[in-house]
C-alpha positions in Angstrom: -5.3 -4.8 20.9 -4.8 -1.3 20.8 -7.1 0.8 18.7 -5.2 3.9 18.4 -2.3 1.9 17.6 0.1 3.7 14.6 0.1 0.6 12.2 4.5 0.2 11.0 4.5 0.7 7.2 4.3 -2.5 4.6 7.9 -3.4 3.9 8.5 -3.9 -0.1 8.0 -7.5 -0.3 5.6 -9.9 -2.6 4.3 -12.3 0.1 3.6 -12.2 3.5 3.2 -14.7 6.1 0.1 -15.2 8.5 2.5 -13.8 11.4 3.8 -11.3 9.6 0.3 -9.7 8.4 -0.8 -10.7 11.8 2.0 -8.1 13.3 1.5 -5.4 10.2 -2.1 -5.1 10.7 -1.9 -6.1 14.6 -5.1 -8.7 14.1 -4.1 -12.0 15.6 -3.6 -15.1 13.0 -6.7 -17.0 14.3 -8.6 -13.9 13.6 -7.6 -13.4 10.0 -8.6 -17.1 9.2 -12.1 -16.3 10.2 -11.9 -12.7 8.2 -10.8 -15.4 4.9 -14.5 -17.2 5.6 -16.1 -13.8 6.1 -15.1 -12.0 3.0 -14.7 -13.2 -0.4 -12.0 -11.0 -0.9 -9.3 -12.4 1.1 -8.1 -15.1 -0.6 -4.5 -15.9 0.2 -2.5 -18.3 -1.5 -2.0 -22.0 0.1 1.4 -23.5 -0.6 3.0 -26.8 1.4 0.9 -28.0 4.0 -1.7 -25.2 3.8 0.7 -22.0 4.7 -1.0 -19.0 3.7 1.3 -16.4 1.6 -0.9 -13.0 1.1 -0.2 -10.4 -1.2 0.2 -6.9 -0.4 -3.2 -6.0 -1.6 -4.7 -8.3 0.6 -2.4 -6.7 3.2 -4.4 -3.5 2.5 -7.5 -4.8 2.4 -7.1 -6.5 5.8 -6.4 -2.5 7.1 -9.4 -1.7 5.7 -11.4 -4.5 7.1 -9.8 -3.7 10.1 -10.5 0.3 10.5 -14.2 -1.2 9.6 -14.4 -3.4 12.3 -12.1 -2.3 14.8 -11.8 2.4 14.4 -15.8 2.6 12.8 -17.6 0.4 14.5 -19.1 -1.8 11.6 -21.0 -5.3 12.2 -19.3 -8.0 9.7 -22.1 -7.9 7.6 -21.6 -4.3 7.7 -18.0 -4.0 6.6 -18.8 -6.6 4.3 -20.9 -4.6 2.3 -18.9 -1.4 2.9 -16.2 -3.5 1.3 -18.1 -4.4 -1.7 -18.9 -0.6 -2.3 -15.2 0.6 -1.7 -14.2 -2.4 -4.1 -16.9 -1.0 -6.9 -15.7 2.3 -6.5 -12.2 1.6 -7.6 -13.1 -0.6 -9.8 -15.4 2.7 -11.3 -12.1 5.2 -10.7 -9.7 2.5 -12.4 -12.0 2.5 -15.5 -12.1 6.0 -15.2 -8.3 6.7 -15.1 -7.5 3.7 -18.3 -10.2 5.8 -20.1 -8.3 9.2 -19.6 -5.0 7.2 -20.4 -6.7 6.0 -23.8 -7.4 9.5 -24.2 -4.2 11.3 -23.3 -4.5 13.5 -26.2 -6.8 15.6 -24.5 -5.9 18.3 -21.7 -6.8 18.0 -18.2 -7.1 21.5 -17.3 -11.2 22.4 -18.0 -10.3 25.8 -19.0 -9.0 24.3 -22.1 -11.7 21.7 -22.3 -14.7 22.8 -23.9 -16.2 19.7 -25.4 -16.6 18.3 -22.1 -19.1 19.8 -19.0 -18.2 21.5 -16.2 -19.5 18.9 -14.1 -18.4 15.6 -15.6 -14.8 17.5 -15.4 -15.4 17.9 -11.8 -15.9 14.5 -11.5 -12.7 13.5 -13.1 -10.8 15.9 -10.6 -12.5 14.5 -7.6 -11.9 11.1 -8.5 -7.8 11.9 -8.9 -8.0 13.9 -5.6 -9.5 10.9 -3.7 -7.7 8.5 -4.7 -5.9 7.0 -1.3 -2.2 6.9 -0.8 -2.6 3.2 -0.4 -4.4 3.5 -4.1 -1.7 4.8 -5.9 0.9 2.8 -3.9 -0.7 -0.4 -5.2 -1.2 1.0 -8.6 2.5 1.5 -8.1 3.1 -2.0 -7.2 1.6 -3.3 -10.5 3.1 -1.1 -12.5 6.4 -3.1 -11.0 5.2 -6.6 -11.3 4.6 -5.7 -15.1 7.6 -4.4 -15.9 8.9 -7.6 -14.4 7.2 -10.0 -16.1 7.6 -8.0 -19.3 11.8 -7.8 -19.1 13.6 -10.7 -19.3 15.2 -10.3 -16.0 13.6 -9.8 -13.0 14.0 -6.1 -11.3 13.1 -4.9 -7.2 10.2 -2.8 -7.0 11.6 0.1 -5.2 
């Protein structure tokens, strides 16, 4: 396994097979079983005669296990916890971002925005600015699988 290894992009598909997230996130199918016992998180769905199917967010999320284990240098108990931090935090931003959506009426630029403190602004911007490719491509995703179970035909997520 090659750690400096360029990882191929996620092709534009709802599930994935074992060998396929094996080869996406070059970790080895006997390895992502154990990952599944490991962390709560991973939770693929089981169809006809226990074939995993995962998601593209678990897709992600075994990257980011990965880069844990694998580029930082984190114990599993280590990336397990990291995990659980990284999982609050977008929890945090995403209640964050629906509350500013609630609020659209109000401007985002703080030179019009007197009600609200410099520094709670600040935070607003910095949680926008680190918000991860990966972030706003799954944010994207949903977005998709919405629209598609709100029309009454189905449409490709582009």
């Amino acid at each position: 396994m090659q750690l400096d290894k360029v990882l191929p992009p996620i092709p534009a598909k709802r599930y994935f097979t074992i060998g396929e997230v094996g080869e996406l996130c070059d970790v080895k199918p006997h390895v992502l079983r154990y990952w599944e016992q490991e962390f709560s998180q991973l939770k693929p769905m089981k169809r006809r005669g226990n074939r995993r199917y995962y998601q593209h967010h678990e897709v992600l999320m075994i990257r980011r296990i990965r880069d844990l284990l694998y580029e930082q240098g984190f114990t599993i108990s280590g990336a397990r916890n990291k995990l659980q931090e990284l999982v609050q935090a977008e929890r945090d931003r995403r209640r964050l971002g629906q509350s500013l959506i609630e609020g659209a009426e109000l401007p985002l630029h703080h030179s019009a925005v007197a009600p609200l403190a410099d520094d709670s602004f600040d935070a607003v911007e910095a949680s926008f600015a680190a918000m991860s490719f990966e972030g706003v491509e799954l944010m994207r995703r949903e977005l998709f699988e919405i629209r598609n179970l709100l029309s009454s035909e189905p449409q490709l997520a582009f």
